[in-house]
Each structure stands twice: as structure tokens, then as C-alpha cells.
N, C-alpha and C positions, 0 to 999 in steps of 0.2 A: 390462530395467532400468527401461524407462519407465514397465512396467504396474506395477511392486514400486513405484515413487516413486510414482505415482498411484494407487494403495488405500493409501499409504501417509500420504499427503495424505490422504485421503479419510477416513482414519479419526481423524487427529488431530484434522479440522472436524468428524465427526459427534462427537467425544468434548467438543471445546470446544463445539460446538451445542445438544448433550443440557448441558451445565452450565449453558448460559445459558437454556436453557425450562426445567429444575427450580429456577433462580432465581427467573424468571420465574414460576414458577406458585409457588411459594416465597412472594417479593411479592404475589403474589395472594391469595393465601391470608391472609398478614398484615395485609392490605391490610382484605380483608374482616371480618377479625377485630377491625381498631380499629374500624372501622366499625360492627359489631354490641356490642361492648364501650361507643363513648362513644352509640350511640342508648338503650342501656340505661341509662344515666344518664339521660339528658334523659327516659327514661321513668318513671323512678323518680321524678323531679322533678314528673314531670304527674300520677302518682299522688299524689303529697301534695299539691299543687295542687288536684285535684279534693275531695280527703280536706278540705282546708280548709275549701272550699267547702260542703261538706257537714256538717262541723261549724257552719258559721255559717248553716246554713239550719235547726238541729235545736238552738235554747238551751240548752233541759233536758238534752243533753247535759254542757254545762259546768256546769251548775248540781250534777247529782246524779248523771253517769255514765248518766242513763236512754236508754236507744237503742243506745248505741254497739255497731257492727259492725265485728267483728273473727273472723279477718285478713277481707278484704273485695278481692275482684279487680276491678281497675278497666282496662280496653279500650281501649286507646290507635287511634284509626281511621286510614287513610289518607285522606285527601279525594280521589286516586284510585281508592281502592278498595281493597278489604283491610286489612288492619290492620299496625301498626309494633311493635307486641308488649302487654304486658300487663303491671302491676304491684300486686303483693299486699302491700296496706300491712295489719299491725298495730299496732293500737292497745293500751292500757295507761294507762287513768286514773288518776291519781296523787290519792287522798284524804284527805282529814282530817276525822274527825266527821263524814263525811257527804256533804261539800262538795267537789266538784271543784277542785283545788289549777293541775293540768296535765295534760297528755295527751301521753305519750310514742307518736311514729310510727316504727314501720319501714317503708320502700318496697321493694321488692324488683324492679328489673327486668327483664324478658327482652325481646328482641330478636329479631321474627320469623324476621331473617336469621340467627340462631342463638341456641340456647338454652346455649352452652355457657360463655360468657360475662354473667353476670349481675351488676346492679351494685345493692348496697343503702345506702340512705343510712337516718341516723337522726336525728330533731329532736325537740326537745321545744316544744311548745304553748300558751303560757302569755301572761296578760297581764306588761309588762316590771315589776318590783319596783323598789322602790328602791334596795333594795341593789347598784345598778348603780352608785350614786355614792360618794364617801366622804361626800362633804358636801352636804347641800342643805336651799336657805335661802329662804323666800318672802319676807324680809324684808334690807334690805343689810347687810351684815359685813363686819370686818375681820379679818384674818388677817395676825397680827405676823412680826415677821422672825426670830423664834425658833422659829416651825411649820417643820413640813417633811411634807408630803401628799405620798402616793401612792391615785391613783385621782381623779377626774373631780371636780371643784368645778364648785356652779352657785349662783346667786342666781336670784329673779326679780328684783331691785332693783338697787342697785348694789355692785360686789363691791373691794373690797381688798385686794391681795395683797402685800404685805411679807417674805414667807417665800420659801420652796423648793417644787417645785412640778413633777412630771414627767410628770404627765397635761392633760388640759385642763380649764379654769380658765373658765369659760361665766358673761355674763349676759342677763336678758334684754331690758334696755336696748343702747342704743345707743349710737354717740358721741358725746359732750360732751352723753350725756341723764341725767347722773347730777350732782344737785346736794350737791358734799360740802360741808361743815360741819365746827367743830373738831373733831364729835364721831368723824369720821374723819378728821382729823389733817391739814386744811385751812385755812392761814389766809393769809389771808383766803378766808373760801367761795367757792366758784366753780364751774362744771359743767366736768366729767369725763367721761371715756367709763365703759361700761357695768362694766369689769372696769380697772383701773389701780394705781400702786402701784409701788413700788422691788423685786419681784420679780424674782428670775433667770430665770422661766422662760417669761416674755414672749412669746414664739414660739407660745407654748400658749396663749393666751389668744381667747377668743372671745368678739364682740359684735358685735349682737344675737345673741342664738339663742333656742331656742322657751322659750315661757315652761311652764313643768312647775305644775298646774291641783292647785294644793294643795285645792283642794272635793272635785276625784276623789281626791288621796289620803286623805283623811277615812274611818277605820272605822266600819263600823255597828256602833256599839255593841251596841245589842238584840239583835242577829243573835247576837253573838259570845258576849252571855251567855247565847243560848239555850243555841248549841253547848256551854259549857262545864256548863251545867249538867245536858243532857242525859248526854252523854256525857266531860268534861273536869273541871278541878276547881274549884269556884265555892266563892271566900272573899267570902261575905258579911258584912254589918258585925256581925251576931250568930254565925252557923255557918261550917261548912265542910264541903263536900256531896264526893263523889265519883263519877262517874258516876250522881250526881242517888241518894246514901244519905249519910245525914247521918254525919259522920267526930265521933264524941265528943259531948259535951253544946254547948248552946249556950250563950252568955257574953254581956259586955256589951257594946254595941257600941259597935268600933273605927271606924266611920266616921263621913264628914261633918265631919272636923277635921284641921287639921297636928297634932299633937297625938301623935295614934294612929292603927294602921292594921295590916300587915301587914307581917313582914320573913321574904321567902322565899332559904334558904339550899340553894342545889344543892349535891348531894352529886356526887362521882364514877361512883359506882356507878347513877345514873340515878334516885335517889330525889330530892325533894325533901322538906325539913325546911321548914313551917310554924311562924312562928312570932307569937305574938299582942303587937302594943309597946301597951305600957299608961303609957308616959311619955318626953316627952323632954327634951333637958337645954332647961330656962330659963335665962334672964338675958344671950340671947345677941341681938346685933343684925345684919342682914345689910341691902345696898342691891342689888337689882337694875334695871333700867329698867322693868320692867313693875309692881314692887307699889312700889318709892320704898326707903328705910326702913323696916324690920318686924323684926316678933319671927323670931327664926329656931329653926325646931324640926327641923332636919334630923338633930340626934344624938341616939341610941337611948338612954335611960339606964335601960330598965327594959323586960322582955322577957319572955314566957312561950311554950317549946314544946306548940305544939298535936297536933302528929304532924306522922310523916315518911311520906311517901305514895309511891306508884308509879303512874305518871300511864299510864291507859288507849294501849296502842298505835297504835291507832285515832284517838286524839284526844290530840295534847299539847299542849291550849287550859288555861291557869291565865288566871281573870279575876278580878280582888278588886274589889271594890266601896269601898274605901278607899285609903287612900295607902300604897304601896308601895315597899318596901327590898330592892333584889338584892345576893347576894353568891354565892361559890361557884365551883362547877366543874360547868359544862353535860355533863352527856354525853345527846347526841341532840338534834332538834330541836323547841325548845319556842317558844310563842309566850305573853308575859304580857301581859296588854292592866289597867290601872289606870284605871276610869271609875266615877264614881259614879252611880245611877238616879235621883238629887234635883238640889239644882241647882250641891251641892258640887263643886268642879272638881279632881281625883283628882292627885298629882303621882306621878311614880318617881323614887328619890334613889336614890343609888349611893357608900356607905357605905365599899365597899372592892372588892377586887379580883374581879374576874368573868372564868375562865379555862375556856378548853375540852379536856374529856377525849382527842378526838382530833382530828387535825389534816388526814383525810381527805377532807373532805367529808361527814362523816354529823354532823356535830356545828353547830349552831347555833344562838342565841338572839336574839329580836326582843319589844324591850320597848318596848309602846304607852300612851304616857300621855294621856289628856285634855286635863291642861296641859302641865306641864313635868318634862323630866326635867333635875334638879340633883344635883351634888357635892355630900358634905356637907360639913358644918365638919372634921369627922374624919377626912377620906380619908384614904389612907397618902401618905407624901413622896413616895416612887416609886409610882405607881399604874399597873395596868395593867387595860383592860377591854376586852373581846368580843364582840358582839355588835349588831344592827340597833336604833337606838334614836331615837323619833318621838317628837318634843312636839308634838301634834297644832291647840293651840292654844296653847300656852306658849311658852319657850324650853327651848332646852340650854344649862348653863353653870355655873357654879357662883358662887357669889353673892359680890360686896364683902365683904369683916371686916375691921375694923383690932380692932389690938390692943388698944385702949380700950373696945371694946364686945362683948369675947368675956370668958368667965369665964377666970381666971387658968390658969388649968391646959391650954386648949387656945390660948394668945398663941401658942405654935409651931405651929402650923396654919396660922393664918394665912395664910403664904408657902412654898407647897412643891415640890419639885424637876421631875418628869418626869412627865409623863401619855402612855400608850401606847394607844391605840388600834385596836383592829383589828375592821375594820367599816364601817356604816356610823352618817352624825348627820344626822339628820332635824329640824328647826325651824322654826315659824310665826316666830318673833317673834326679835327679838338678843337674844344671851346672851354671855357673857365665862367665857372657864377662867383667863386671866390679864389684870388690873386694873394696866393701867400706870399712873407717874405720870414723866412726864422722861424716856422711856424706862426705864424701872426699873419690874421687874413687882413690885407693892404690893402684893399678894392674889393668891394662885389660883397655878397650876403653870409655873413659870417656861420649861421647854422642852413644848413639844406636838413628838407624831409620831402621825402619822394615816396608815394604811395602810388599803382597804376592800381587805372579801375577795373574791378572783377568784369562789372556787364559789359562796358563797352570793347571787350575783349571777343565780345562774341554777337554782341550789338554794336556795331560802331556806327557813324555815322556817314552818310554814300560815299562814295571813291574811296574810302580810306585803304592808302596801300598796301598790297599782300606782302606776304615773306614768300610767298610760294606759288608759283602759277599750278598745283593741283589741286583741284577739288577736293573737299574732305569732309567729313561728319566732326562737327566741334562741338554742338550739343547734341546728346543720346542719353534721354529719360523715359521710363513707362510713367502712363498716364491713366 
């Protein structure tokens, strides 16, 4: 009886003993496997770490894709001795016309302590865009209590926020370094902090922050009309060329005046419609702070189709050399840049609605003006627009009209209801969409909503200008 209870003990501990060393080796085993699973990671990391490195020791890379080694295995060492594993990053230039846009990486890593566990992450390359903002203003602004933004506001001056507001609201002043005036709704004048104002969203609000180097966002013009003319589509003030062959006869030319210029019409289908404005309405008056009082030619009154074009795959650079009119429906990403090569200063006016074909992330539009991009007298009462849009030395806004200094037939313009936004608004200098008087909006669109788009913040569409001449990692996902 004692020898049967004693194997019989004996065997219940070797059964319970054997559970707990296949546990044990069990946990070992898993043990080993995070182990080799997260140094894969951090090897992955040192792969595009190095990969960076490498890119910024070799320019002509980013400039024109010259060099670039791809996939390329990079040797992670132990400072013991032997090695921690190894990671094969591929690369993927992303171009337009030529020019290096971005450079997409894959890392891939393995982990000496096993290969069975690999970790890949994937980034893309690029310097950061504007389109990371909705609003951004080298000059101070106000923003009424009728706006309501989504996506980051920043000033380099002083900022006014009156509205609604669920990102952050950035200047690059500081506290009580901002001297307001009545002209933002101060009285008596006084110094303010950098970002202030009857705003809800207060909490968000930040001062000082870094000042954004409007010099670095300046386009090179010359550059851009290489590119377009090489291979993009170049409206000049007499032709219009198409991967550098002349599209039709040449005509009189529309540049070097408000007057005339260009009004390009995107189609759905990924064409755009050229068209040549040979007149616009007189006898109208507009005020803005940069020209005072002026003749206003914003509205098209006379218009000729030049052709409807399909813009090079390779290259969806349009650059006019005159003053420029968008309207339409984006399909894909196009970039317009409106600069004149004399010492005309080119504006883009935005006539009517500008809507995108898909709402995926492949569609895009970024319209760069030398001076300013403005509303015209004609917009629609509900307007809606899309797209990255820079007054590189002007403002964005749409100009003062009273109804005594506009022709008869557009007094209801005047004052109109809802402007929609989705995008970013790019401005050297202050601009106004709605012209208060007493509170009571007297001119221009009485509710603003400003939404900037998540993708095209890290997709934009070619040239679109940086905030920053450094190279950075702005997407970082395992995949």
C-alpha cells in the first residue's frame, strides 16, 4: 500500500513537474520571441536612420533621384561583437517633371536572435508642406466669430480669434507683444498677447511659437516655368505650349494687365479647358488694404476657348504668365503657379466653385500666385473651394464693394452667404472674406468654415511650398 501511494505521488509530481518546465520553456521561448520581434523594430529604425543619413550626404538624390540605392541592406553591429541583425530598406522617389517631390522608405528588420519574426515599418521623406496648416499668415489677422476652423492656425504677427477653433491657433509673438489697434477691434489700443480674442477654443491657443520663414516658402518661379514648359503646360501671354509644342495659333497677348489673362476650367474627366478672357466687367470699385480704392476687374465679361488639354502624367505643372481664373472639378493632382516674367505682379481670382473628383487621397489642387489670390465680385452666395492656395506676396480675400460702386446688376453680390473651404490659405499680407461694420458683415461671406485636408498635408500635390528647407520623416507606420 505504501509503495502504490508513493509511485503514486510520484507520478502526480512528475506530471505536475513536466507542466511546469513545458511552461517554463513555453515562457522561454516567448520570452525570446518579443525579444527578437521588438529588436527588429528598433532595427528597422536604424535602417532608416542610416538610410537618412545617406540621403543627406548624396543631394542629387533629392534633386533628380540620381544615385538612389535600392532595396540596399544595412548591418546593424554589436559593439560586443557580432551583429544584432540587419535591415533592407527600399526606396521609391516620388517625381514630378523631373524633380524629386519625396522618397518613400521601406525598413525591413530581422533579428539575429531570429529571423522568424520580422518587423517593417514604412515613411515617407519629404520636406514638411504647407498644407499641414489650414491657415497661415505672415502678417496679423482676424478671424470673426462667424468662422469656425478645423486644422492648425498660425500667424507670424499677431493673431485674433473671435470664432471656433479645434486645433491649435499658434503666433509667433508672445505675451502682451502684439500691439492691437481699432483695426482689430481694440479701443483703446493696447498690447495683447500673441494669439487672443473672445474665442471658445482658448486652451488651444499658443504663444510664442516658431515663426514659419515666409522667404523659404517663396517659389522659384524660373524653375517652375522651366519645368512647365519642358514638360507641363505653359500659358504664355501670346501661346500655349504643351510639353514644350505649341497647342493652336498664337493670339494677342493676355498678359501684364487685370484686364485679361487666363481662365482655366477643370473638367472631371482629368482634362482641363483653356480658356483666353479678353475682357472684364468695368465700372466696378473694390477697397482692399494693400491697393486702397481701385478699379475692380475680377469679373470675366468676355472669354474665348483655347483648347481642352491632358496634362502630361509625368508632369501636372500649368504655369500662366498672366492673371489667372480657376473654376471646376480637380481630378488628380495639379499644381497652378500664376507669375508673370516682367515686373507685372500675376494675381488668381476664384470666380466660382472648385470641387474635387475623388475624395481618396489622389485628387488635389495647389494654386500659387505671385500676388494675391482673391474672390471675385461674382462668386456664388454659397461658395465652396478646394484646394492649397498661396499669395505669395499679396493677400487672400476678397475685396470691399458697396452697392454704390458696383454696376447695377451685381448690388446682390455684394453680401453673400457661406464660403466653404477645404484646404489650405496661404497669405503674405491681410486679407478680408467678410467686411464688418457694427458687427454686421457689409461685404463678402457672411459664415466662413475652414477645414484643411488631413492627406494632402503629407500628399500634396508637386511644388507645393515647404515651411522648412529640412528633410523630415512625416509619415512613420508599421506595416
Amino acid at each position: 500500500m505504501t509503495v502504490l501511494l508513493v509511485i503514486s505521488f510520484m507520478g502526480v509530481m512528475m506530471v505536475i513537474l513536466g507542466a511546469i518546465t513545458s511552461y517554463a520553456f513555453q515562457q522561454a521561448k516567448y520570452g525570446r520571441a518579443l525579444y527578437a520581434r521588438e529588436q527588429a523594430l528598433s532595427i528597422a529604425e536604424a535602417g532608416l536612420e542610416y538610410y537618412r543619413w545617406f540621403l543627406a550626404k548624396n543631394p542629387n538624390i533629392m534633386t533628380a533621384g540620381i544615385g538612389l540605392e535600392s532595396p540596399y541592406t544595412y548591418t546593424v553591429s554589436d559593439p560586443e561583437g557580432g551583429t544584432h541583425g540587419t535591415a533592407t530598406i527600399t526606396a521609391v522617389a516620388n517625381l514630378a517633371c523631373g524633380a524629386v517631390q519625396s522618397i518613400d522608405l521601406q525598413s525591413r528588420g530581422v533579428s539575429s536572435a531570429s529571423a522568424l519574426f520580422p518587423r517593417t515599418l514604412a515613411v515617407r521623406y519629404m520636406k514638411p508642406s504647407v498644407a499641414q496648416y489650414a491657415f497661415l499668415y505672415d502678417t496679423a489677422v482676424w478671424f470673426g466669430s462667424t468662422n469656425t476652423g478645423i486644422g492648425p492656425y498660425h500667424s507670424n504677427n499677431g493673431l485674433r480669434m473671435d470664432g471656433t477653433n479645434n486645433s491649435t491657433v499658434s503666433s509667433s509673438l508672445g505675451a502682451n507683444a502684439f500691439w492691437c489697434t481699432s483695426s482689430y477691434g481694440c479701443s483703446p489700443s493696447q498690447w495683447t498677447n500673441g494669439v487672443f480674442g473672445n474665442g471658445s477654443g482658448s486652451a488651444l491657443w499658443q504663444f510664442p511659437a516658431s515663426t514659419i520663414d515666409f522667404a523659404g516658402i517663396a517659389s522659384n518661379f524660373s524653375t517652375l516655368r522651366g519645368y512647365a514648359q519642358t514638360s507641363g503646360l505653359l500659358l504664355s501671354a501670346t501661346s500655349v505650349r504643351l510639353a514644350n509644342v505649341q497647342q493652336g495659333s498664337t493670339f494677342g497677348s493676355v498678359g501684364g494687365t487685370d484686364q485679361k489673362g487666363f481662365h482655366l476650367v477643370f473638367n472631371s474627366n482629368g482634362t482641363v479647358s483653356v480658356y483666353r478672357v479678353t475682357a472684364t466687367l468695368s465700372g466696378s470699385y473694390s477697397y482692399n488694404d494693400i491697393e486702397g480704392w481701385h478699379d475692380d476687374y475680377t469679373t470675366i465679361s468676355s472669354e474665348t476657348l483655347h483648347g481642352t488639354y491632358t496634362l502630361t502624367s509625368g508632369c501636372a505643372l500649368i504655369y500662366s504668365d498672366a492673371r489667372t481664373w480657376i473654376t471646376g472639378t480637380v481630378n488628380g493632382k495639379i499644381t497652378v503657379v500664376a507669375a508673370d516674367t516682367g515686373s507685372y505682379v500675376s494675381d488668381v481670382i476664384l470666380p466660382g466653385n472648385i470641387a474635387y473628383a475623388t475624395s481618396n487621397g489622389t485628387t488635389g489642387l495647389t494654386a500659387v500666385a505671385e500676388g494675391s489670390v482673391q474672390l471675385s465680385l461674382n462668386s456664388p452666395d454659397t461658395m465652396s473651394i478646394a484646394g492649397i492656395f498661396v499669395a505669395q506676396t499679396g493677400h487672400y480675400g476678397r475685396d470691399y464693394y458697396l452697392t454704390d460702386y458696383v454696376p447695377s446688376a451685381y448690388t446682390n453680390y455684394v453680401v453673400q452667404s457661406t464660403l466653404t473651404v477645404n484646404g489650405t490659405i496661404v497669405s503674405a499680407q491681410r486679407g478680408a472674406i467678410c467686411w464688418s461694420s457694427g458687427g454686421t458683415c457689409v461685404s463678402g461671406y457672411q459664415t466662413r468654415n475652414n477645414t484643411y485636408d488631413r492627406v494632402l498635408a503629407f500628399s500634396p500635390p508637386p511644388f507645393t511650398p515647404s515651411i522648412s528647407t529640412a528633410y523630415k520623416y512625416v509619415l512613420w507606420r508599421e506595416q
